[in-house]
VOGU-3710 file (C-alpha; in Angstrom, 3 decimals, decimal comma):
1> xxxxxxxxxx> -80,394/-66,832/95,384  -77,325/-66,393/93,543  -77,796/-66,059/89,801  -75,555/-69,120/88,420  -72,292/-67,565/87,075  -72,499/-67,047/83,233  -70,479/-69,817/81,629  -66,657/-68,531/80,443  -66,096/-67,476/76,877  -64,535/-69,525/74,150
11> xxxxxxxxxx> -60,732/-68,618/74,403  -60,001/-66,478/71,147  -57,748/-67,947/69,046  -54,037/-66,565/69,251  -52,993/-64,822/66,404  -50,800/-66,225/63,524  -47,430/-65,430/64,478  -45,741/-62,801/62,443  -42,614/-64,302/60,786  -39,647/-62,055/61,621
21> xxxxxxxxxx> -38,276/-60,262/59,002  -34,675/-60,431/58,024  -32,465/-58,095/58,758  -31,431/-55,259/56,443  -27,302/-55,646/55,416  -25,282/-53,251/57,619  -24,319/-50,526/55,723  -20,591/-50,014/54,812  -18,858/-46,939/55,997  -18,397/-43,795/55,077
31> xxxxxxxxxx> -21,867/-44,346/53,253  -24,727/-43,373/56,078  -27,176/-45,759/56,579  -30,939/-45,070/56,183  -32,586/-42,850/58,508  -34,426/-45,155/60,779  -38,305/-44,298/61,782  -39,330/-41,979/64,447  -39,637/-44,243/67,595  -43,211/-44,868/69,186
41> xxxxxxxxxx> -44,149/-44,385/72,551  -44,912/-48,299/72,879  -41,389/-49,154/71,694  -39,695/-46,890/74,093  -42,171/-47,201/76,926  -40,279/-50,551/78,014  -36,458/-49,090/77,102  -34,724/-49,065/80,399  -32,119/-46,829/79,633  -30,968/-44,387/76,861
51> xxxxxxxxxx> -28,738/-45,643/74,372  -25,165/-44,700/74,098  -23,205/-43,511/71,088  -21,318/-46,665/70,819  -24,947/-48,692/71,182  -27,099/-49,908/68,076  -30,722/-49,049/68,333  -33,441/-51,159/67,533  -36,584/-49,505/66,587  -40,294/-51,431/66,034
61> xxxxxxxxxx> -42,330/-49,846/63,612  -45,297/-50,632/61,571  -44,797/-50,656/57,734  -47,464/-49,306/55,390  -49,433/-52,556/55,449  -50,024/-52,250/59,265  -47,249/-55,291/59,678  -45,265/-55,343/62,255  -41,199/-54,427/61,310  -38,407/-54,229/63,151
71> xxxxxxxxxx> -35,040/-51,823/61,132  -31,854/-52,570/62,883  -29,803/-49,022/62,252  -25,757/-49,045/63,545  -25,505/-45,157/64,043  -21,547/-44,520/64,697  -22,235/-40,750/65,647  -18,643/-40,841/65,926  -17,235/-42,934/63,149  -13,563/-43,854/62,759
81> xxxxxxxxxx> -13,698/-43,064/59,296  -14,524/-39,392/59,602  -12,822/-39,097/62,584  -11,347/-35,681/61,112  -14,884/-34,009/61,230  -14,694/-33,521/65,434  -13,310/-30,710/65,373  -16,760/-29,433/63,476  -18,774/-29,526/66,933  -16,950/-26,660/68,059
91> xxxxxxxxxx> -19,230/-24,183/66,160  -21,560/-25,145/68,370  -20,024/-23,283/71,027  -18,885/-20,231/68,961  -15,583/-21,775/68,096  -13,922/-21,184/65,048  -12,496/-23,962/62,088  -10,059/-23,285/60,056  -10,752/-23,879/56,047  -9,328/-26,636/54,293
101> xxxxxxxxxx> -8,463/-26,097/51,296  -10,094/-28,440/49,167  -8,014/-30,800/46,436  -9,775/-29,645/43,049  -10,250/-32,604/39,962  -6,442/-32,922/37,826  -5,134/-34,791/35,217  -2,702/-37,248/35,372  0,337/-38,591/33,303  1,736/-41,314/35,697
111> xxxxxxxxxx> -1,148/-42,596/37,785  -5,567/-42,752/37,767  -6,620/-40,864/40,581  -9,330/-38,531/41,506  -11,534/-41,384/40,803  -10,646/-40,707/36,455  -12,431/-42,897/34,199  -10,753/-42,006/30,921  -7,586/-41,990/29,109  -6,206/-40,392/26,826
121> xxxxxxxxxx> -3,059/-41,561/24,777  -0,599/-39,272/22,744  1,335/-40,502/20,429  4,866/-37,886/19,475  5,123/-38,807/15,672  8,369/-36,801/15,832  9,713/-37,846/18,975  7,997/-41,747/18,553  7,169/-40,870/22,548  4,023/-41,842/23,926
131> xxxxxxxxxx> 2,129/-40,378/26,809  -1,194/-41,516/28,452  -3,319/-38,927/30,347  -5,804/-39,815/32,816  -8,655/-37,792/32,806  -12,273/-37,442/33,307  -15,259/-37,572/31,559  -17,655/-35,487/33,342  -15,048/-32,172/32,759  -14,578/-33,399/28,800
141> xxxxxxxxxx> -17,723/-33,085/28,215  -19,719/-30,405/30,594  -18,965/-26,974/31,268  -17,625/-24,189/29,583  -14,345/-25,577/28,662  -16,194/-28,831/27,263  -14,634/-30,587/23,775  -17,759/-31,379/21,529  -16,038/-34,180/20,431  -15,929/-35,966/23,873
151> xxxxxxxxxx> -19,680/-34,670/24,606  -20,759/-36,291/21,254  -18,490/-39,931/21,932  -19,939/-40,206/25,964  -23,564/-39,857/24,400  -23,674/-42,206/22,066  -22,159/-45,096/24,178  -19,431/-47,264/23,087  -16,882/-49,789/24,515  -13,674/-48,611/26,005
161> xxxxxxxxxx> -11,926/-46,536/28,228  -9,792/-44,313/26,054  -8,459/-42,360/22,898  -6,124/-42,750/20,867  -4,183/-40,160/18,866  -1,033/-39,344/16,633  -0,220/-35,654/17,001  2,921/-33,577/15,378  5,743/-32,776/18,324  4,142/-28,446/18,787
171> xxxxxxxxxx> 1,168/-30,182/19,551  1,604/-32,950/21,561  3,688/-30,655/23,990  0,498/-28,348/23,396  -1,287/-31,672/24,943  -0,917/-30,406/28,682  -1,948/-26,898/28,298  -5,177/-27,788/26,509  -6,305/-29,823/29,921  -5,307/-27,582/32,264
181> xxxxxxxxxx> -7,231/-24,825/30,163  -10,218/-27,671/30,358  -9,974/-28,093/34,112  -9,800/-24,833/34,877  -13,031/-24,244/33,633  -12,241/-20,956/32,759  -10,381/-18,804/30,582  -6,850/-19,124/32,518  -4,627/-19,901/29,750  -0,766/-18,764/28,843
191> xxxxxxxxxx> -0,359/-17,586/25,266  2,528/-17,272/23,750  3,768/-17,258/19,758  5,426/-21,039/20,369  1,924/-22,192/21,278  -0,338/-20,870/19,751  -0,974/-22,488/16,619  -0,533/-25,799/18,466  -3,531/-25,199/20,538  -5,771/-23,921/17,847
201> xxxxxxxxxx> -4,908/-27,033/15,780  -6,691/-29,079/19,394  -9,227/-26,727/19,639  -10,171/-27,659/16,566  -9,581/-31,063/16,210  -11,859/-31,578/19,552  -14,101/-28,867/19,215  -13,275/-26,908/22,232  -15,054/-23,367/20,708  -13,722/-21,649/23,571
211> xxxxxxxxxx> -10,500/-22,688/23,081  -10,237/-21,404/19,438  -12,133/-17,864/20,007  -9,412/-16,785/22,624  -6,223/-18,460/20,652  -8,020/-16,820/17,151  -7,772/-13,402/19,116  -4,494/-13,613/20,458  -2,911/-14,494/17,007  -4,652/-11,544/15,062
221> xxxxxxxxxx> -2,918/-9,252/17,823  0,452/-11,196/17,699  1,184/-11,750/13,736  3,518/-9,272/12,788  6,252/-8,956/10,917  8,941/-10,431/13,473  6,445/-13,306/13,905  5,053/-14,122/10,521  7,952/-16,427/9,235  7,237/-18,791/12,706
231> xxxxxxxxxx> 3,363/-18,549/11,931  3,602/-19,546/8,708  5,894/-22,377/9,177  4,249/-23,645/12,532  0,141/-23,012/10,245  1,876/-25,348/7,512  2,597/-28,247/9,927  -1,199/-28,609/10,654  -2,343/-27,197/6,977  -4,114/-24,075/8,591
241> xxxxxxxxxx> -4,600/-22,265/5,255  -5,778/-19,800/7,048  -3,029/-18,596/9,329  -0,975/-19,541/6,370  -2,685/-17,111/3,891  -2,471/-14,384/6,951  1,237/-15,069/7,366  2,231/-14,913/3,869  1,051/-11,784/3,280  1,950/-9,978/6,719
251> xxxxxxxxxx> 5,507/-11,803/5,266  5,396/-10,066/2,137  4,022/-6,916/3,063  7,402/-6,720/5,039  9,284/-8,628/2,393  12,496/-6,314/3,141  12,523/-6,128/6,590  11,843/-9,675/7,675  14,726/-12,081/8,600  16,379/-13,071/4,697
261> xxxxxxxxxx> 17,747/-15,888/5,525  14,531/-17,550/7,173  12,722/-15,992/4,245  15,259/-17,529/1,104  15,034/-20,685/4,031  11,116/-21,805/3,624  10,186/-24,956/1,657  9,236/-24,036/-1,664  5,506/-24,218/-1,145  5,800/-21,476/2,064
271> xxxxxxxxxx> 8,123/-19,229/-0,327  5,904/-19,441/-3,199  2,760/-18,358/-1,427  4,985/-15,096/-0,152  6,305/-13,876/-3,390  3,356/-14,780/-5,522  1,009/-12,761/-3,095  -0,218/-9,350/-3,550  1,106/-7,650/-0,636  4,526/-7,835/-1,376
281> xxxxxxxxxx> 5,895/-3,915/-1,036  9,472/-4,079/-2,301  10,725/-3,364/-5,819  10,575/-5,828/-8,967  14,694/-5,730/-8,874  15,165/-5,980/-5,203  12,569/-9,516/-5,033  14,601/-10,407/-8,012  17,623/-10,570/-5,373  15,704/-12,548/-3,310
291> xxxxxxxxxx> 14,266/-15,239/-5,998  17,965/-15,603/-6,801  19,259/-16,404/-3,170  16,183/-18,313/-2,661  16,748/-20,342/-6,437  21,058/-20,874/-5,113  19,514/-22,244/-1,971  16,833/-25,055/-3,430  19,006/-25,917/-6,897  17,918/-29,711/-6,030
301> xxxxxxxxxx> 14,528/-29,062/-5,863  14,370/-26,626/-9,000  12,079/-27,754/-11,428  9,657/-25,445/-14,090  6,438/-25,667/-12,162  8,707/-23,938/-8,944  10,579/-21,409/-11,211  7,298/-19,966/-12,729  6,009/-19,703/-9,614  8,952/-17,686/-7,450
311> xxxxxxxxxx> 9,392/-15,489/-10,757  6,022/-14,793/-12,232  6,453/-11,432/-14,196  3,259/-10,532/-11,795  5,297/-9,501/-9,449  8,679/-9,025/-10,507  8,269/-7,739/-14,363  11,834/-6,765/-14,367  15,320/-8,300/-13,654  18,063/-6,768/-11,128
321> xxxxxxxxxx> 20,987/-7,003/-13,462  23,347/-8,593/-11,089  20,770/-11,734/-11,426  20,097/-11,932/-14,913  22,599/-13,716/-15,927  21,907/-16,528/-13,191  18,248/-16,647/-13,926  19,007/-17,067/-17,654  20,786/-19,906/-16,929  18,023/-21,421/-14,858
331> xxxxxxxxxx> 15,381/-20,693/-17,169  17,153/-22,446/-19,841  17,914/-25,547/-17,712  14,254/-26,042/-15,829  11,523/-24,416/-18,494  9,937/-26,450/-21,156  10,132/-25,493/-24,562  6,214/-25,755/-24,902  5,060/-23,824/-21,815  8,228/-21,185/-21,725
341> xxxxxxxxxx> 7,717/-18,471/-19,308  9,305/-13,938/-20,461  11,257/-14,734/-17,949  13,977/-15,485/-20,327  13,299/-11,958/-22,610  13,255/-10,599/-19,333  16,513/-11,599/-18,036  18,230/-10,944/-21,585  16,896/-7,355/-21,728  18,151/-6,595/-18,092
351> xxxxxxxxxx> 21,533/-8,099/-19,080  21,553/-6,461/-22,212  20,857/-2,855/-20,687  23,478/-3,366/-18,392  26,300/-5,130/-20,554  28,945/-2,799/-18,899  28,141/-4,059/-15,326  26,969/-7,266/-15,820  27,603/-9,013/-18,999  31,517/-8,363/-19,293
361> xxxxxxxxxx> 31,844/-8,818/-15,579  30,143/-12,597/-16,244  32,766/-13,593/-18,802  35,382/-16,539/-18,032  38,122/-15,134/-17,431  40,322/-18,109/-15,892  39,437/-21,848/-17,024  38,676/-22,785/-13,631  36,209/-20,096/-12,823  32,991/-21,494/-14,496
371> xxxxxxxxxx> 29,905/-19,070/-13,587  25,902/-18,710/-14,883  27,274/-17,545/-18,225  29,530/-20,139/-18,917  26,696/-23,126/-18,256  24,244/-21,267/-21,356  23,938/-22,780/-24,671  25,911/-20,953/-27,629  22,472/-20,075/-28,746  21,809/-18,433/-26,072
381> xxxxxxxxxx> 25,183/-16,536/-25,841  25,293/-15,737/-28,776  21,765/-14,078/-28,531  22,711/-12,377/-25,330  26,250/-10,990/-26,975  23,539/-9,532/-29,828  21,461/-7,962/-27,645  24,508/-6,341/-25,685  26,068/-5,290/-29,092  23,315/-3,009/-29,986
391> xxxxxxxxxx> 22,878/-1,817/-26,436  26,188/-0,880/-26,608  26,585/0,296/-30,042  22,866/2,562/-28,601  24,558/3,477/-24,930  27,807/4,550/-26,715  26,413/6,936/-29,363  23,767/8,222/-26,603  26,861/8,524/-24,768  28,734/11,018/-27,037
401> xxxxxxxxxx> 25,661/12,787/-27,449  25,438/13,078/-23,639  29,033/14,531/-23,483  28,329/16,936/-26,763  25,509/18,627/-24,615  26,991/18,305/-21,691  29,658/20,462/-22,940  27,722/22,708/-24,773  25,756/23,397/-20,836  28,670/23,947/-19,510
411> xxxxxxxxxx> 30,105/26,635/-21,854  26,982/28,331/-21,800  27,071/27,834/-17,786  30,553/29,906/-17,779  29,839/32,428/-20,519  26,549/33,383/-18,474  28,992/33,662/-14,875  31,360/35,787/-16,788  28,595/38,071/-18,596  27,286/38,416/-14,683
421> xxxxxxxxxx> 30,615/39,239/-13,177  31,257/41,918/-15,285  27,788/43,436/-14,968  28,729/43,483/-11,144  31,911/45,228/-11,989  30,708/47,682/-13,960  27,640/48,584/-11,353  30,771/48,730/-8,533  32,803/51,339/-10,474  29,548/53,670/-11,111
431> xxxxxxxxxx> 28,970/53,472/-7,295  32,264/54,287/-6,349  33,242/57,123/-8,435  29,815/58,711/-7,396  30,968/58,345/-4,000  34,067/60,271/-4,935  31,762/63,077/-6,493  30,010/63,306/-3,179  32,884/63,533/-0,751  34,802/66,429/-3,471
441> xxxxxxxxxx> 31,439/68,471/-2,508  31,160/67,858/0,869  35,197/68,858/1,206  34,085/72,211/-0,413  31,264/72,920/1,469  32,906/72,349/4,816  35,935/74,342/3,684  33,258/77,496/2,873  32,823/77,340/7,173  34,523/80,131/9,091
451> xxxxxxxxxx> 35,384/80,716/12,661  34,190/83,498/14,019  36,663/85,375/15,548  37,725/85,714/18,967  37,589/90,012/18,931  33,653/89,490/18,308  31,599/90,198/21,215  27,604/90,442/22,158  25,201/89,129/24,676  25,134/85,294/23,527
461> xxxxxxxxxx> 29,075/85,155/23,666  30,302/84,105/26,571  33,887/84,222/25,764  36,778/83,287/23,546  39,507/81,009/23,480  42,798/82,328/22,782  45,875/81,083/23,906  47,908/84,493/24,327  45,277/86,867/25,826  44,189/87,470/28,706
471> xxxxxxxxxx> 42,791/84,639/31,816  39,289/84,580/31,004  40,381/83,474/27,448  42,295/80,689/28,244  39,064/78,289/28,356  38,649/75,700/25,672  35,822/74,974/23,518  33,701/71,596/24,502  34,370/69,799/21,323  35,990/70,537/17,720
481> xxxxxxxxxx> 35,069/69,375/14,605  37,913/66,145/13,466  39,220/67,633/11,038  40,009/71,062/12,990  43,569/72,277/13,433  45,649/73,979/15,979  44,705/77,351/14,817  40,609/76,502/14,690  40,810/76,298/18,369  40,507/80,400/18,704
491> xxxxxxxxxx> 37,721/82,006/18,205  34,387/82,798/20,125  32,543/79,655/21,969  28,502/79,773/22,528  27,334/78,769/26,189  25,125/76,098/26,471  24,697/74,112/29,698  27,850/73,050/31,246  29,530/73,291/27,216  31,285/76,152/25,321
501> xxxxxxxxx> 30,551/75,007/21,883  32,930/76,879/19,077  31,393/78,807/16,685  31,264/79,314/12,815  29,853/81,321/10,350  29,213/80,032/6,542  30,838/81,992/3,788  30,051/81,238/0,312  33,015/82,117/-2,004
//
């Protein structure tokens, strides 16, 4: 018999259905999308055919929970937005591509771009020009070239998108070097004397230490004497006292050599700080000159604090005489009578001293020629005309004195010429007549030599010269004393060589 057939099973219930999950936002180009999941055997068991570039692919994965998902991922492996990137697959066949080169961060005067996020506006308090530079924030404050001032602002937060700033005209044209220095993120920057202290006054004001150390350096190597008068001038617009004290004393140091008219030019301040400083190298007359042209110049602004300051006795403790009249004059118009300076003893014993060159050449001589002298109180003239009087009344007596020794120098100059000459004289005639002594002995002792006559014969004669005998005797000697006559020529001659010398014999009367 057939056992009965066991009855069927309960159907098992069909599982909840899981509720499809939305699909993820397509992602907007050129941003890639997420990497989908690694497909599974069971998704791709039932793919008919493979996907083509163009085609999205769907992939079924399970999450973490074990749930069911589905990603929807639109892979454009050949995107119209990078459409410039095809020529990239040729490397994998060993082709070459060329370099591009790439567009580096800038700043920007007309337009934002390279995605800036900060602005920066100058305003030219000389020129009343304005200029707004777009810029970044990220090469403000990072990286060697970074301002500390930027770095510190981005920290701490803060509404807005810019600065604001007022700058002097050197440097707001200084504005475009300091960012390119900043961008290059090095140390490329031009130097130059018209630009420096402009971009140390930045460097400072932002904190850019880089910026500072290599603009520090360059000025200690380019402050000289042809330089100092800009340096100090272009440290005074920004109130660096410390290029300014350099300056001033490179300035006065060179005090005769610098440009004079740029030096008696400065404002008062500048001017002060060169001839009050200890380095000036030039005589107390010769800066006297140049307080003078300097006081002509700046009559306006004269006043007693400025005078005692351009000709402090420090420094000039003495008065060329060709300016002592005008600095009298000056001294008695701008100094108090409580805080009076030497200045005026000092300009009254130079004018004194030199009343002949000075003081007489000072006086009015024609109503319409009114000079220093002329604009002094009759005090003052009248103690000036003192002072000359004695120096006068002293240089004239020390004057005949002068010419009384000068005399009495001479005199004794010509006496001692003439007491020489005839001491040379007297040595000449003592030579010569013992000259004349030596030649009257020499005459006597030549005239005591004899020639030996021609008759004489023996074996170191050779023969004898005399004109009427016979033809062996007609030979004449080889040579004859200068003073030998006609008649000296006979007489026996002594062989020797390829000469007949003539002979003598000494007799002593």
């Amino acid at each position: 018999p057939v056992a009965p057939a066991p009855p069927a099973p309960a159907p098992a219930p069909a599982p909840a259905p899981t509720p499809p999950k939305e699909k993820p936002a397509a992602v907007p180009t050129p941003i890639a999308a997420p990497a989908a999941a690694s497909p599974t055997k069971s998704a791709l068991k039932d793919t008919k055919k493979y996907p083509t570039p163009t085609q999205s692919v769907k992939i079924a994965d399970q999450d973490s929970n074990g749930a069911s998902s589905e990603l929807s991922s639109s892979l454009q492996l050949r995107s119209m937005s990078f459409s410039n990137f095809d020529d990239l697959d040729d490397l994998l066949i060993g082709g070459d591509v060329e370099e591009q080169e790439e567009e580096l961060l800038a700043w920007s005067t007309q337009k934002a771009h390279h995605l800036s996020d900060w602005k920066i506006v100058v305003d030219d308090s000389y020129n009343k020009t304005t200029v707004t530079y777009h810029v970044h924030k990220l090469v403000l404050s990072t990286g060697p070239t970074k301002a500390e001032h930027f770095e510190r602002r981005f920290m701490t937060g803060g509404q807005g998108n810019e600065t604001h700033v007022e700058l002097s005209k050197s440097a707001a044209d200084a504005m475009p070097q300091l960012l390119d220095f900043m961008y290059s993120r090095q140390d490329e920057l031009t130097l130059n004397t018209g630009n420096a202290v402009g971009l140390r006054h930045l460097g400072k004001l932002y904190g850019i230490r880089k910026l500072v150390v290599l603009v520090t350096t360059f000025l200690r190597q380019d402050l000289k004497a042809p330089t100092s008068l800009h340096y100090l001038c272009a440290a005074a617009e920004f109130q660096d006292l410390t290029v300014m004290t350099r300056a001033s004393e490179v300035c006065a140091a060179n005090i005769t050599t610098v440009d004079r008219d740029l030096l008696t030019g400065l404002d008062a301040p500048l001017f002060s700080m060169v001839v009050a400083c200890d380095k000036v190298a030039c005589s107390s007359d010769e800066l006297s000159k140049i307080v003078g042209e300097f006081c002509r110049k700046n009559e306006d602004e004269m006043d007693h604090d400025l005078l005692q300051a351009v000709t402090s006795s420090k420094n000039m403790p003495t008065v060329d005489c060709s300016e002592s009249v005008y600095l009298l004059s000056q001294s008695e118009t701008h100094e108090k009578v409580d805080a009076k300076s030497d200045l005026e003893s000092r300009c009254i014993l130079s004018g004194s001293t030199a009343w002949s060159g000075t003081l007489v050449g000072q006086l009015k001589k024609f109503p319409e020629n009114v000079g220093p002298y002329d604009l002094l109180s009759a005090e003052l003239k009248v103690k000036l005309l003192e002072d000359a009087l004695v120096r006068a009344k002293t240089d004239t007596s020390h004057g005949d004195s002068q010419k009384a020794d000068i005399s009495a120098q001479r005199d004794a100059r010509v006496m001692e010429a003439i007491a020489h000459k005839d001491a040379e004289l007297d040595k000449s005639f003592r030579q010569v007549k013992e000259l004349h002594s030596h030649t009257e002995f020499y005459k006597r002792e030549l005239a005591s030599f004899q020639r030996v006559p021609a008759g004489l014969k023996g074996s170191k004669i050779a023969s004898a010269y005399n004109p009427s005998g016979g033809k062996h005797e007609k030979q004449k000697p080889s040579a004859m004393p200068p003073i030998a006559q006609e008649k000296d020529l006979v007489g026996c001659l002594y062989p020797e060589g390829a000469n007949l010398w003539p002979m003598y014999y000494y007799k002593n009367a």
